[in-house]
N, C-alpha and C positions, 0 to 999 in steps of 0.2 A: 354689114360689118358692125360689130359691137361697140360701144364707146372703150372698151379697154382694148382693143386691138387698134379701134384709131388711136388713140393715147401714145400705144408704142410703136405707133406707126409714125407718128408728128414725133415723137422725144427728139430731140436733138443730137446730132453726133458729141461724142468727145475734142474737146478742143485740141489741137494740135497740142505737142511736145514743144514748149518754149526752144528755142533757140540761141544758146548762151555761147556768149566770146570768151571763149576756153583760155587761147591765148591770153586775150586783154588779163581774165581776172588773176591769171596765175602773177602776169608781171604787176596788177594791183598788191597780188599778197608777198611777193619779192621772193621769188620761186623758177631763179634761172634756168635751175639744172633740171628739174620738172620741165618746164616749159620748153628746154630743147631736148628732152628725150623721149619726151609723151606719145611723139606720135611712131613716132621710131618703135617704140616697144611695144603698143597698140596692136601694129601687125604681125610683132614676134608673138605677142600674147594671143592673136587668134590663130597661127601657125600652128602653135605648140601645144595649143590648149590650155594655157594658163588660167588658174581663177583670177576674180578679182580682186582677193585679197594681196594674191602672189603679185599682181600688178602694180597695187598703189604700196606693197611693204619694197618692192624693187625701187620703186621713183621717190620715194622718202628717203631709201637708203642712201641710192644716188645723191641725194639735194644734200643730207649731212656727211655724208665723204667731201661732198667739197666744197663746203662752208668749213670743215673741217682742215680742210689743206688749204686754203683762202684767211683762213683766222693763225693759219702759223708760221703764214710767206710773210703776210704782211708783221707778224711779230717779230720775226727776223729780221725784219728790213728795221723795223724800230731801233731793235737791241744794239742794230751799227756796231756789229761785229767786224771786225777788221779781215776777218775769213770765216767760216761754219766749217767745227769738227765734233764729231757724236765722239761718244767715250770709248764705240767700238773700233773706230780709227786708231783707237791710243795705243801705243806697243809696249807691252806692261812685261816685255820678255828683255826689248833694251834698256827701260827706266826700270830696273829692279829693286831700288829703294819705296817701289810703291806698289801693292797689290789691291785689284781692283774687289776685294773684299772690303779691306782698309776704306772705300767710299760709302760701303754701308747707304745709309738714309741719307745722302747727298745728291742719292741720283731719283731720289721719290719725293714726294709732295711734303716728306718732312722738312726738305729744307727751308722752306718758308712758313706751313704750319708752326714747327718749332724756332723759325727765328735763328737759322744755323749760319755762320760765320767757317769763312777755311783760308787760312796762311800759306799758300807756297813760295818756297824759298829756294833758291839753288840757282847755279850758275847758269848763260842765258843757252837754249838749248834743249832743253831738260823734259820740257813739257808744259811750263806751269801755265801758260797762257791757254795751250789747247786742252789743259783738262777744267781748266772755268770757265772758256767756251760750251765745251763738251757737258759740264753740270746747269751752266745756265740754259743751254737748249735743250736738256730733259727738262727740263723748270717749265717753259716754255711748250712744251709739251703737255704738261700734267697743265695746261689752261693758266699760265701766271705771265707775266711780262719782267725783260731782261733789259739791262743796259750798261754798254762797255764803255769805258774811257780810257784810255789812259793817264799817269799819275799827274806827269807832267801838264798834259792837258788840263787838268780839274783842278789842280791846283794853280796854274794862270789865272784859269777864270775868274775862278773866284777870287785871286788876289788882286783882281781889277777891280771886279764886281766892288770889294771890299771899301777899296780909293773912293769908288764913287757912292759909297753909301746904299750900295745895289746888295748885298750879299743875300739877305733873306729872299731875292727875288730870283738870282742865281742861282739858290741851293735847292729849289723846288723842281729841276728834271732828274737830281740827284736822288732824291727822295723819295718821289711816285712810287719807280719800277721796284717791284718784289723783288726784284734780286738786281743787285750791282757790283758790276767788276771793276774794278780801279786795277790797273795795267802797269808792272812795271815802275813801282814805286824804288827811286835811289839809282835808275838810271842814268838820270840827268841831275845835273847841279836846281833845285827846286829853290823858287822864291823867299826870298827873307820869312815871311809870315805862314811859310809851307805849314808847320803844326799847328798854326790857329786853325785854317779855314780849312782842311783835313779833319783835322777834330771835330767842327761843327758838323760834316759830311756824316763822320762815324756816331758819334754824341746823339745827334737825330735818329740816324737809321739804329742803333742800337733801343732810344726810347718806344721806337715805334716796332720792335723784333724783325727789322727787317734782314735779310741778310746779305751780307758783302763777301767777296771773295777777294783778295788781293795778294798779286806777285811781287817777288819783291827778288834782286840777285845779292841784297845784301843779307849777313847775318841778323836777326832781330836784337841782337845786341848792339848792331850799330844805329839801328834806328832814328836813337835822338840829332845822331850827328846830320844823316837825311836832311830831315827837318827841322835841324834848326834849335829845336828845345828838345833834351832827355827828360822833362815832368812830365809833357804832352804825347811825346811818344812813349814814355810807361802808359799814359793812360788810354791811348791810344791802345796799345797792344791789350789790357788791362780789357777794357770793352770788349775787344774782337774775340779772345780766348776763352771769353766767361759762357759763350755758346760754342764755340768754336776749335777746332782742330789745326797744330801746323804742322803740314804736313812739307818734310825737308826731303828733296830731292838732289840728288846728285850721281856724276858720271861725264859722259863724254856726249857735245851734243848731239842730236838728232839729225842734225842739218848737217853734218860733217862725218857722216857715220859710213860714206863711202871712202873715206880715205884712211891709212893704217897710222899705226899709234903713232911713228916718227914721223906724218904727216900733219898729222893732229895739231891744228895752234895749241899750246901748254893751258892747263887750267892753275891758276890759285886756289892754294886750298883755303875754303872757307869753313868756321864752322857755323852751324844755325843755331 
């Protein structure tokens, strides 16, 4: 035997094929939805003939659908909506003071790019609550964060906060969220200092273009009365409009709309 035929006769095999915990590293790289359908789809993939391109673009897709639906539960649950309604819920055929044109770039990423503000107004009923729901959860959608309150609520707080010299520390979950709904401003009788610690709510988010959406069942010319001061609520309005749209809504409510006109409780007529 020659020495080059010994040679390749001693070489040595090839080392085995390492053996790697597939599992483990996937839950190291934080890859749930991978990591529960890998193997699942493994044996569709040798079934059907899949490449493995086709394999690993399936299992990426998978992980961001639902990182994707996991990043807009949990923004939901933040926003502390009192109910979720989309704008396609809205019946734009019995609120006919408003056509779902008229929202334009409220329902896109301009709202907050641009720093957009919107006013509704109108007796309770109407819509105004479900359609800045309905705009905050497009918002929320296009990847930004929402938060509801209502008036009366937001403005206790911080008239407390105020007492105890808490206010700047109180007006910062106000602030954060890209978009805030303030609920039903002029429902209830609101605290002595209502237009201060309101002001500073809108004052801020105005400095910083954030934008608010707020309902309200009274006219905007009653406003000052609301709260307390007519300088603060001009300026107050003053702020909201200078990006902003009010959009006045009126009619019979939504919530009563199974029963005929002489059923109907009577509305006042207001104007906005």
């Amino acid at each position: 035997m020659t020495p080059a035929a010994t040679r390749r006769r001693r070489a040595p095999s090839a080392p085995p094929a390492p053996v790697h915990d597939l599992d483990g590293m996937l839950r190291r790289l934080h890859l749930p939805t991978v990591r529960r359908l890998y193997a699942e789809l493994a044996t569709r993939a040798e079934t059907e003939g899949m490449s493995y391109r086709t394999y690993l673009e399936t299992l990426i897709a998978e992980e961001i659908a639902h990182r994707a639906e996991t990043r807009l539960t949990r923004a939901v649950r933040k926003a502390r909506f009192p109910f979720l309604r989309t704008i396609d819920d809205f019946n734009f055929t019995f609120q006919t003071a408003l056509k779902l044109q008229m929202l334009g770039s409220y329902l896109g990423p301009e709202l907050v790019s641009e720093g957009k503000n919107a006013i509704f107004s109108g007796p309770s009923g109407t819509g105004k609550s479900h359609l800045c729901i309905a705009i905050a959860y497009r918002a929320i959608q296009h990847g930004y964060e929402a938060r509801f309150v209502g008036a009366d609520e937001l403005i206790g707080e911080l008239s407390r906060a105020a007492t105890k010299a808490r206010l700047t520390a109180a007006l910062a979950p106000y602030l954060h969220p890209h978009v805030l709904i303030i609920d039903e401003l002029g429902y209830l009788s609101h605290a002595a200092d209502a237009a201060n610690v309101l002001y500073r709510v809108i004052n801020e988010r105005y400095l910083q273009r954030r934008p608010i959406l707020l309902t309200t069942n009274k006219p905007l010319a009653a406003l000052g009365d609301v709260v307390h001061d007519g300088d603060l609520a001009e300026a107050i309005l003053d702020r909201l409009l200078e990006r902003g749209v009010h959009f006045a809504l009126r009619g019979r409510s939504y919530r009563t709309r199974h029963l005929s006109e002489e059923e109907a409780p009577p509305r006042r007529a207001k104007s906005a």
